[in-house]
C-alpha angles and dihedrals in degrees: 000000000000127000124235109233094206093059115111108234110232111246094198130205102318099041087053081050091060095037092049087047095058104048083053090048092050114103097228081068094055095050092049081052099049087049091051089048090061100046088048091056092057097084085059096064082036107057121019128270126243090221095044112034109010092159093067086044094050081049093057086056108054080047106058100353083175083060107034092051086054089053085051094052085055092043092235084146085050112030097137090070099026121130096239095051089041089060095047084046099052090042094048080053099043089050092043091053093042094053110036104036088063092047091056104052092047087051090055095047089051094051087047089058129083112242107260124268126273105272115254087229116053093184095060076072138093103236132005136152126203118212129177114244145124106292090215092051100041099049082056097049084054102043095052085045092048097050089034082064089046093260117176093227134197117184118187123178105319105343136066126223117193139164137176138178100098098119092069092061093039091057093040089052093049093047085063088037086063102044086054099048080047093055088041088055090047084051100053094034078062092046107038107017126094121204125194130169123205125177113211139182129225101283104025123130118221119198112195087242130126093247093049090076143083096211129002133192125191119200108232097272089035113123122199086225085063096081114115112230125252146143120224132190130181110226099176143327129221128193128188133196136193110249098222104040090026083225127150111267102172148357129209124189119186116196140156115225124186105202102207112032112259089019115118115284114248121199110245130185119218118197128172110280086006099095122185102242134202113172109309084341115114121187106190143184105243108161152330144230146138135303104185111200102241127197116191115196126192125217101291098050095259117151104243098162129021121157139087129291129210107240117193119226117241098190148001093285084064087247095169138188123216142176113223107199122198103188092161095073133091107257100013123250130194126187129208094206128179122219121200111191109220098219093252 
């Protein structure tokens, strides 16, 4: 039975394997999924997340609930842990890994290495000259050029070998070192991080505990029993603009924290992208807003309700929206109240 010579041998399971594990380890296929990793993360800037701004979810979905159920399915509110932009994520990892780590190790082996030695027949090269000079003199004139221009030089008997060029590579290899150990940190900050977001007045106590907080998210191996325990108290908040863009130029938060609990109290200053830190524990600045000081009377002009809300700002002027509740009265009232801050 003859064979036909045009027929494709079949290279099986483990051969399409191979083949499938190098065009993931190529780099041409990292940097397509780089590219696809940031253009996955744009719906995040685009629509609100659930673990960031739930208020202006929970707005898309008093709006247009048909819609905004829809977005959910598609995690647009979640994207960050969404199933389409974890598996972008992991094989942006896994190809990362696959290319550059035996890159690296072959890099190091080359720098390791002596240059090779001069070829016994100049003419099997591409180039060469011949000159007449002393051999002595000019081995030494070569050899002080060639180190002067940061050569790698190997000199045997009476001829020179040198190469350069490996800084490039090194640099190159150390960019993608970095992104992995990046998307290493981002992994294990999932995994192992734990985010919470509390807003406080002048005044208010805050104790690190679950309850503390307005909204809390553990990472999959994080534990509620983790939290490291503090104390903290607000002392007083500045905030200062620039006079002619009215925008924000600095923040100041003074607080007193006792860490941990029971232990003195010590002042600490809390800036934006200066966090107060104990251990893994970072307390930072996020953001800011007001907090107007209400009195609700009855009939009768009886005080039934004195003290400040917490107001949530709806744009960059700190416009903000609250609900003031008075339970305590027969029957039970609530405001929606605006506040419009007047730049003073």
């Amino acid at each position: 039975m003859e064979r036909n010579e045009n027929e494709i041998p079949s290279i099986g399971a483990l051969g399409l394997l191979r083949w499938a594990w190098r065009q993931l380890t190529s780099m041409r296929t990292a940097l397509i999924l780089l590219m696809l990793l940031g253009v996955a993360a744009i719906p995040g800037s685009l629509f609100p997340q659930r673990s960031q701004n739930p208020q202006k979810v929970g707005s898309y979905f008093t709006s247009d609930p048909t819609l905004a159920k829809w977005m959910d399915r598609l995690h647009l509110f979640n994207v960050y842990a969404s199933p389409w932009f974890s598996a972008i994520y992991l094989l942006l990892f896994i190809s990362l890994i696959g290319c550059v780590l035996p890159r690296t190790f072959h890099h190091l082996r080359a720098i390791a290495k002596k240059p090779p030695l001069t070829p016994r027949n100049l003419e099997r090269m591409e180039g060469y000259r011949i000159v007449s000079a002393d051999p002595i003199s000019a081995l030494e004139i070569s050899q002080k050029w060639l180190k002067r221009h940061h050569f790698r030089i190997r000199r045997e008997g009476n001829s020179i070998s040198a190469e350069k060029g490996y800084s490039r590579e090194t640099g190159n290899l150390l960019f993608h070192l970095s992104l992995i150990l990046i998307l290493v940190g981002i992994a294990l900050g999932s995994l192992l991080g734990m985010k919470g977001e509390a807003i406080l007045n002048v005044g208010d106590r805050f104790i690190n505990t679950p309850t503390s907080y307005d909204n809390i998210n553990y990472g999959k191996f994080q534990r509620q029993g983790s939290l490291v325990p503090f104390s903290l108290t607000v002392k007083d908040f500045v905030a200062s603009y620039l006079p002619t863009t009215g925008q924000p130029s600095n923040y100041v938060l003074t607080t007193n924290i006792s860490a941990p609990i029971g232990s003195a109290p010590k002042e600490v200053i809390i800036k934006v992208n200066k966090p107060w830190t104990s251990g893994s524990t970072k307390v930072y600045l996020q953001a800011n807003g007001y907090s107007p000081v209400v009195t609700v009377r009855d009939k009768s002009g009886n005080v039934t309700f004195q003290g400040a809300v917490i107001f949530l700002p709806q744009d960059g002027n700190l416009s903000s929206l609250g609900a003031i509740k008075i339970p305590d009265m027969t029957p039970q009232i609530g405001f929606i109240a605006s506040f419009i801050p007047n730049g003073k």
